[in-house]
Each structure stands twice: as structure tokens, then as C-alpha cells.
C-alpha positions in Angstrom: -9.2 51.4 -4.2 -7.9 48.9 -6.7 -6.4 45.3 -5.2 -2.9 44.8 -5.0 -1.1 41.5 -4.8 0.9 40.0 -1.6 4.4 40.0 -2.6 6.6 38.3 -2.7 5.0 36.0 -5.4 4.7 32.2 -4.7 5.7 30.6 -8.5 3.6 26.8 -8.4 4.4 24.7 -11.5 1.5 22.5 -11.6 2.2 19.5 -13.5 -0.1 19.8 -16.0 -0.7 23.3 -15.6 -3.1 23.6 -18.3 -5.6 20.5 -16.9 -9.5 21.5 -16.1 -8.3 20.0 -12.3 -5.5 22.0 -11.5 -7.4 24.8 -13.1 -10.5 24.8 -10.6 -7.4 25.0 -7.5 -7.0 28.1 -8.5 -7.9 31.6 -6.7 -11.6 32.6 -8.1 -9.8 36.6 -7.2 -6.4 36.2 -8.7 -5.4 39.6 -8.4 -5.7 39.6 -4.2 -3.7 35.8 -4.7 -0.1 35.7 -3.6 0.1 32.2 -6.5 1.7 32.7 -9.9 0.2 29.8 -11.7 3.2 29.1 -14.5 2.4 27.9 -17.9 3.4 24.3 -18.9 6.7 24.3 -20.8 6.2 23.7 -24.3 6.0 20.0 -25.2 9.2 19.8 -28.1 7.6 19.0 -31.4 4.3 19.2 -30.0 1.4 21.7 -31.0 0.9 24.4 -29.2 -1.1 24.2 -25.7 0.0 20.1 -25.4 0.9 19.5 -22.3 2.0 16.2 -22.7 4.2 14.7 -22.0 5.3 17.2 -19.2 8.9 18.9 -20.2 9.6 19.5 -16.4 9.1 16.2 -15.9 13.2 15.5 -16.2 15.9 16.4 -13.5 17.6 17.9 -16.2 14.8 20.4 -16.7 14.7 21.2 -13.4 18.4 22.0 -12.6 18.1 24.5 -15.8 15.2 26.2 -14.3 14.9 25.7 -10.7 15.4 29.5 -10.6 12.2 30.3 -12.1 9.9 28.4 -10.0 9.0 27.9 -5.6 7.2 24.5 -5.9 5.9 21.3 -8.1 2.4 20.3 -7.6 2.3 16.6 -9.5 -0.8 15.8 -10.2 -1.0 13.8 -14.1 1.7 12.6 -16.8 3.9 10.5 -14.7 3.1 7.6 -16.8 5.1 9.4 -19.3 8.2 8.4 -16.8 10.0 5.5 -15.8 10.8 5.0 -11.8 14.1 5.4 -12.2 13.6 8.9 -14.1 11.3 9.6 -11.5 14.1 9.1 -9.0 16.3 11.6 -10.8 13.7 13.9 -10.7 12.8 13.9 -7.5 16.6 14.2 -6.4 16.9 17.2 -8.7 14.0 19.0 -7.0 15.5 18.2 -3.4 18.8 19.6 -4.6 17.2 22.7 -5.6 15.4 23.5 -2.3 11.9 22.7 -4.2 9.3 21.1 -2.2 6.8 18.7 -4.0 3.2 18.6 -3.6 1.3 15.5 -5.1 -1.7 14.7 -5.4 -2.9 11.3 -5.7 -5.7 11.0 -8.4 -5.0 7.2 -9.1 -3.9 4.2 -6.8 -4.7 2.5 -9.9 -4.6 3.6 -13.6 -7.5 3.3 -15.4 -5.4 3.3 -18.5 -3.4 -0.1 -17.7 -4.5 -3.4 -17.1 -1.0 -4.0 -15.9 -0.8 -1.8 -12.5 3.0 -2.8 -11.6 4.6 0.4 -13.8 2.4 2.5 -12.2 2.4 1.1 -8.5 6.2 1.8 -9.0 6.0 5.1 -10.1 3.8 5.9 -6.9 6.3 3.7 -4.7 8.8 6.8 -5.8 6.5 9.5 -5.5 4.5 9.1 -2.5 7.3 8.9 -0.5 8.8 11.8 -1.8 6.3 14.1 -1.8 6.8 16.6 0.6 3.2 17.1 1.1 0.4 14.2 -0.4 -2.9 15.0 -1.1 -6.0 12.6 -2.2 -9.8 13.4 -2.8 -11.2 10.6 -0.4 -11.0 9.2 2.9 -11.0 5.7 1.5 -8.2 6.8 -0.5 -6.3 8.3 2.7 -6.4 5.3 4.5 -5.1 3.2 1.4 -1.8 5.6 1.1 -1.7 5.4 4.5 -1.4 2.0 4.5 0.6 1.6 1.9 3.4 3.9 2.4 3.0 5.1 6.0 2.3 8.7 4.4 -0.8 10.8 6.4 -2.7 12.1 3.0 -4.9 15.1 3.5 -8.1 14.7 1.7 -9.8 17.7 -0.5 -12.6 17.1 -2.3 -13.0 16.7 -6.2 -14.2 20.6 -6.9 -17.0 21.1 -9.5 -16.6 20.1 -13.3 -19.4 21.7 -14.7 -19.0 25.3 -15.3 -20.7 26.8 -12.1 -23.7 28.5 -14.6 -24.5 25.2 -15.4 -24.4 23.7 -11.6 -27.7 23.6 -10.3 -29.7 24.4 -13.1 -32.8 23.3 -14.3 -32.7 20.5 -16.1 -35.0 19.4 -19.5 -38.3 18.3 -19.6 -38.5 15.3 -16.8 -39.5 12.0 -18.6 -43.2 12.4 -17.1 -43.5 15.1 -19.8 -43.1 12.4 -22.6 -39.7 12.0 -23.2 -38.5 7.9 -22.5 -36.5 7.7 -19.0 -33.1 7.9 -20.3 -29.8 5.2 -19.1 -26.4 6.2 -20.5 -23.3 3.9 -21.0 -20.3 5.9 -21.6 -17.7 3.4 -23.2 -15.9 6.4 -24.8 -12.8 4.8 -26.4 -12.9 1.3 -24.0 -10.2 2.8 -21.7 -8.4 -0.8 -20.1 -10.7 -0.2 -17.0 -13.9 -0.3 -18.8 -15.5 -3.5 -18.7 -18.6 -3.0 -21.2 -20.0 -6.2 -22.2 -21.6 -7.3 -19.2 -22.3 -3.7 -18.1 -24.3 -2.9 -21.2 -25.6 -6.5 -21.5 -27.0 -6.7 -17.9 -28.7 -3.0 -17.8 -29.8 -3.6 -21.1 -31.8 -6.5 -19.6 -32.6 -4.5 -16.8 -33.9 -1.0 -18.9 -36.1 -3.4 -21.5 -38.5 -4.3 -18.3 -39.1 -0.5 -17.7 -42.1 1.1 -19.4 -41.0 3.7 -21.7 -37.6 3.7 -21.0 -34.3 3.3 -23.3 -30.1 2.7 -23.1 -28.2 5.0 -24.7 -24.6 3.4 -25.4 -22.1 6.1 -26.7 -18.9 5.0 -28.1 -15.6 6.9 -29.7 -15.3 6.2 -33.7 -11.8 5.8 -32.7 -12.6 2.1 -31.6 -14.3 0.8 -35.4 -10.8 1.3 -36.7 -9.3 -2.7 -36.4 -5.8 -1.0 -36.0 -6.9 0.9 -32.5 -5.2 -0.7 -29.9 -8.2 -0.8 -28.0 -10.6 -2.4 -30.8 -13.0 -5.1 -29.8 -14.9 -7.0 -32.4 -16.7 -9.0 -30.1 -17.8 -5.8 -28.0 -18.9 -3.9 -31.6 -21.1 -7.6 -32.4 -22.6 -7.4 -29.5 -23.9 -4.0 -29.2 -24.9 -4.6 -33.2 -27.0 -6.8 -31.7 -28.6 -6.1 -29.2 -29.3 -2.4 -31.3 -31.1 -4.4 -33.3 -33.3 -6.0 -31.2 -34.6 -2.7 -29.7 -32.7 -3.1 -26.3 -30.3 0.1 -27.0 -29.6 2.8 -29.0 -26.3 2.9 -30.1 -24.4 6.3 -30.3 -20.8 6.6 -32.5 -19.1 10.0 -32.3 -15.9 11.8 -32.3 -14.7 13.2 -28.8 -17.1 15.8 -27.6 -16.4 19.2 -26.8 -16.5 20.2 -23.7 -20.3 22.0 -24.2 -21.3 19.1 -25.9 -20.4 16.7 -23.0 -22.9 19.0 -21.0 -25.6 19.1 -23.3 -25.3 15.1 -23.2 -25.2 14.5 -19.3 -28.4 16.7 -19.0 -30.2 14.6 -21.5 -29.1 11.2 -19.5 -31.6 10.6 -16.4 -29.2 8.0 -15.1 -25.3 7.5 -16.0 -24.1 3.9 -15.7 -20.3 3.8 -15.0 -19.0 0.7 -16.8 -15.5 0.7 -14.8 -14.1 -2.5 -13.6 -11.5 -0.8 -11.6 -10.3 2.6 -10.5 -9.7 5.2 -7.7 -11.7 8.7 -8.5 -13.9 10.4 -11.3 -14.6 13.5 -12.6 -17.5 12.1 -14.6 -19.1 11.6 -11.2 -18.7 15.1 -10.5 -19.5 16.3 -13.9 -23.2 14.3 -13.4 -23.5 15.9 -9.3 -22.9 19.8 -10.8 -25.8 19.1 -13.9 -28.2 16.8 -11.6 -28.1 13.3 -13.3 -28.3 10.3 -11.1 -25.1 7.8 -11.1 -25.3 4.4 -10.9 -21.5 3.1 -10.7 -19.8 -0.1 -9.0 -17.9 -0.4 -5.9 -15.2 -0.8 -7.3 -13.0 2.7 -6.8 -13.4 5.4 -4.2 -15.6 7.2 -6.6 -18.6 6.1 -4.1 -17.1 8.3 -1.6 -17.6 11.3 -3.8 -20.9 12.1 -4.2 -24.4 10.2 -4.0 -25.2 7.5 -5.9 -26.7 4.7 -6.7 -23.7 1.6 -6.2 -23.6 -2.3 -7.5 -21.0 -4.7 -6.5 -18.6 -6.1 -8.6 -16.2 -8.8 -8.2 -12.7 -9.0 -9.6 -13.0 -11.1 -12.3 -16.6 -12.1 -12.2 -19.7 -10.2 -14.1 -21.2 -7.3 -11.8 -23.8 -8.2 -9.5 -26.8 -8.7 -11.5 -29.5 -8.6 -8.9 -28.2 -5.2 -7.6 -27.6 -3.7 -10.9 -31.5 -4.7 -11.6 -32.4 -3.4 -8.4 -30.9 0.0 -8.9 -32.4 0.8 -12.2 -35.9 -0.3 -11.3 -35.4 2.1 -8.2 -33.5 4.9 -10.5 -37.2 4.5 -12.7 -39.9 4.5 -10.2 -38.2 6.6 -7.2 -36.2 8.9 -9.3 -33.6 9.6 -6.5 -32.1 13.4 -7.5 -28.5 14.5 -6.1 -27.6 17.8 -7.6 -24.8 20.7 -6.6 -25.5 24.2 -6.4 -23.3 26.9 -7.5 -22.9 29.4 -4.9 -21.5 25.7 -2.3 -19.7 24.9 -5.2 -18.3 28.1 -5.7 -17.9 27.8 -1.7 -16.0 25.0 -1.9 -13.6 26.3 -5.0 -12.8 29.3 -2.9 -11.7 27.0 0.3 -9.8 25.0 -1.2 -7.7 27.1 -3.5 -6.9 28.8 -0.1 -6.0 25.6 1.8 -3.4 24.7 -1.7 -2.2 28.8 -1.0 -1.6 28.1 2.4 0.3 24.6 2.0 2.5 26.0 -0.5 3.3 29.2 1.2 4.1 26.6 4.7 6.3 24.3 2.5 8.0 27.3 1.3 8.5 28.7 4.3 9.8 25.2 5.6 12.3 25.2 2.2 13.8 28.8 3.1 15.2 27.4 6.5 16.3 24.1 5.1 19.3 23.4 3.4 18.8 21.8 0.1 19.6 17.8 0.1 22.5 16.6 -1.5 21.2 13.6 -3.5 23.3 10.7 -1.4 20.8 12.0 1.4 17.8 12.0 -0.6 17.6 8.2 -0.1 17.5 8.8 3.6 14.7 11.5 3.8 12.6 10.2 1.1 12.7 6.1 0.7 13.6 7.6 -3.3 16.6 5.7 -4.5 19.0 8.6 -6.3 21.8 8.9 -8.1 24.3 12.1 -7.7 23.5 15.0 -10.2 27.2 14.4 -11.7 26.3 10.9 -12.8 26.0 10.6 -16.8 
């Protein structure tokens, strides 16, 4: 007998819909699922299947459609939005009878040097939200403390695609091949910190025998007119390619495939980031069975397991413990890898626990009247303005 779906349907906008994260919090049996996962709005004057920056992102938006959708899960593209938009926003939503789930990915941005914009943004959504989520216990306890809001904690699901999680890896470097250290700097996001990253492991890797760093880099960055351009950072790694203590890699952004071809060649990932909250890079390296070595410097070290170095605000990482963990990464060649079937595990229970928080927050909004937005000040800590105002 064929499956039939729960009615009535439960319509969640995730914001962005089409994202790999909110993607994996979806029902693995869709058909059985009582979610409708709704497409992102198109993006005006964007191509097709951009996301950003989010359409429903705007009170406005939201008044016109509020009909067509039960709730908002936030999870990305706020930066696209000032606070006081934000405010609007949320105030349109309470109006409507919506509830609001957010997720916090970021306490920080690893975008922004400057964290003010964005600590404002969250001082308007955290306390809106009508239900918070986070990935970590660390980061529980910092939303905790900082906005008096209880944060439920879900873990980061799997990256990888689950035929890839747990799978033999290539030949091990006892079978020839040099022991293999990546840098990642991609294109020097504000939060990556590579020059005394890649100069310290480089040290570190040219003690090993038969062992080499692999530093990859966007081509993006060579162009002088890239706002993230560093002509320091490109002399540097010049150099020390030259004197045999890396092997410099300059690509276009990988495909997805090609990002998993890469991690399975790397038998230990350095994460070059001076600041930050969570990682799905971490994750990506736990599903396909590479070792990370990152700094304690986000709540990434709650994730998975790792290897870990400290690292001051503005001092170099800890050289001694950066050495320290490579020479251990090389002789003891410590090995944390997922499977698929408690990956898919995990998949399954979470997209139930998101099911069952919408379908209670729904529930909840059916026997609430909607919040005039004078009164959405009082509930939430958001600072609105009525929906007549111009």
C-alpha cells in the first residue's frame, strides 16, 4: 500500500531554502513527512537558483505572502539586512501569526572583521525568535548568556554525501605516497589568519620525513582589485614554495565532487581561522576520514574530534602546540571517521525533532492571537514600528 502524507501540510520557508544545511534537515522519506519545504523566492535580477539575498527577507514580502507559508526557519543572509529592517521584519511575521525558528550558525561572522553589524543583527533576532537553535553546547551557554534565551543544541548533520561517509580512503602514506598537511585559505575570508598559520606548520611539516604542505588558494585573490588581496601573503607563500617547504595550489572554486576528491587526498586539514563559531569543513573532513587540526578559537572543537592549538587574540598561534600536533598527526596517525548508516541515524532524528518543533510552534500560533506591532516590543525585546508607518 502506497504512503500517504499527514495532512494538513506544515509550509516551512527556510531562509535559504536552497542551502546544503537546511537541505540535510529535511525528511530522508518525504512522502510519509507532514513538511512542505518551499522554494526560495526568486532573487529580482538575479539568475536563477540565487538565493541571495533572501526576497522574504522584507516585512513587506511577508505581509504579501503570509498566506502561503506556517513558519520561517532563519538560518543565513541576514547580513543582507540592516537591524532596523530586521525589526520590521520580525514585526511583520508577529502580525501574521508566523512563528520564527532561528538557528544560530554564527555568534561571530567569519566574513567581518568588524562584528558590531552583526552582533546587532543577532541582538534583534535572538530575542525574537520564537524558538533558537545552535549546534554546540558551548554555543548554548554563550546565547544563554548573552540574551537570556535557552538554545536547544542539534548537531552539525553530515556534509559528505552519505556514499562517501565511511569509506575507504586512498592508499595510506606507508604505501608511498608523502603524508599529506592542507591549508585551505580559499579566498582569505576576514577570519582567516594565514601567514602565521602556513608559516608555523610549514616549519613544523619540513622536520617530518616524507611529508609535504599543500596550501590551496582561490585565483580570485591574485587579482589586486579583490577586496581581499594580500601581496604580502602571495610573497610569502612565493617563497617559501620556492624553498621546498610547500606546494602551492591556485584554483577556481571547486565543485562540490572535487572538494571531496581533495579532502580524501589530505591526511591532515589545518584550519587557518582566527575566529569563528561552527564549520562545516570540520564535518566535511569527519564524514571522509581526514584528521583536523584547528585552533580553539570557535566552538568548532565541540563538533567532532580533533586535534586543537591555542590561539590568542591578536598574537601568532601557539607554536609549540601547533608543532606538537603535527609531529603527533605523523607518527600516531590519530583516525576519526563517520559512518553512514549513524549518520544517516542522525539525519533521520533530527529532521523529526525540526517536524516536531514546527508542528508545536504552530500549534502554539493557532491559539494565539497575532501581535499587533506596538506589542511586539514587549514580547520580543525587538524594537518595531506599526505596519502603517511609510
Amino acid at each position: 500500500m502506497p504512503s500517504v502524507r499527514l495532512t494538513p501540510a506544515l509550509r516551512v520557508l527556510a531562509i535559504p531554502s536552497a542551502h546544503p544545511y537546511p537541505e540535510r534537515l529535511r525528511s530522508t522519506t518525504p512522502a510519509t513527512s507532514r513538511v512542505v519545504h518551499l522554494d526560495d523566492p526568486a532573487v529580482p535580477g538575479a539568475p536563477p537558483g540565487q538565493w541571495w539575498p533572501p526576497t522574504a527577507l522584507d516585512a513587506e514580502w511577508v505581509r504579501q505572502h503570509a498566506d502561503e507559508l506556517d513558519i520561517v526557519h532563519l538560518h543565513f543572509g541576514f547580513d543582507a539586512a540592516s537591524p532596523d529592517d530586521l525589526r520590521r521584519w520580525v514585526c511583520a511575521l508577529r502580525e501574521a501569526g508566523i512563528p520564527l525558528v532561528l538557528t544560530v550558525h554564527d555568534l561571530v561572522n567569519p566574513h567581518f572583521s568588524d562584528q558590531r553589524d552583526h552582533t546587532a543583527r543577532l541582538d534583534v533576532l535572538v530575542p525574537a525568535a520564537d524558538a533558537v537553535i545552535t549546534l554546540t553546547p558551548g554555543a548554548a551557554t554563550e546565547i544563554e548568556r548573552r540574551w537570556g534565551r535557552s538554545a536547544e543544541v542539534l548537531a552539525h548533520p553530515h556534509v559528505a554525501p552519505l556514499e562517501l561517509v565511511g569509506a575507504p580512503r586512498p592508499g595510506a602514506p606507508d604505501d608511498g605516497r608523502p603524508f599529506v598537511v592542507g591549508i585551505d585559505l580559499k579566498s582569505l575570508r576576514a577570519n582567516v589568519l594565514a601567514e602565521p598559520v602556513v608559516r608555523i606548520v610549514s616549519e613544523a611539516v619540513s622536520t617530518l620525513p616524507h611529508a609535504e604542505l599543500v596550501v590551496d588558494l582561490h585565483a580570485d585573490v591574485l587579482d589586486p582589485r579583490h577586496p581581499r588581496h594580500d601581496h604580502f601573503l602571495l610573497q610569502t607563500l612565493y617563497d617559501l614554495q620556492g624553498r621546498g617547504r610547500l606546494r602551492l595550489s591556485v584554483h577556481e572554486r571547486r565543485s562540490d565532487e572535487q572538494l571531496w576528491e581533495h579532502l580524501r587526498s589530505l591526511d591532515l586539514a589545518v584550519l587557518p581561522y582566527a575566529f569563528g563559531t561552527h564549520s562545516g569543513w570540520v564535518e566535511a573532513c569527519y564524514d571522509l576520514g581526514t584528521t583536523v587540526l584547528a585552533p580553539r578559537t570557535g566552538y568548532w572543537v565541540e563538533q567532532e574530534p580533533m586535534l586543537t592549538f591555542g590561539w590568542r587574540p591578536g598574537e601568532d598561534p601557539d607554536e609549540g602546540q601547533v608543532f606538537s600536533a603535527v609531529q603527533l598527526a605523523f607518527w600516531d596517525r590519530p583516525h576519526w571517521q563517520a559512518d553512514a548508516q549513524t549518520r544517516a541515524e542522525q539525519q533521520s532524528v533530527i529532521s523529526q525533532r525540526h517536524e516536531q518543533l514546527y508542528a508545536d510552534l504552530l500549534a502554539r500560533a493557532a491559539t494565539a492571537p497575532s501581535t499587533p506591532c506596538e506589542r511586539v516590543a514587549e514580547s520580543t525585546g525587538a524594537l518595531c514600528e506599526p505596519a502603517t508607518a511609510p
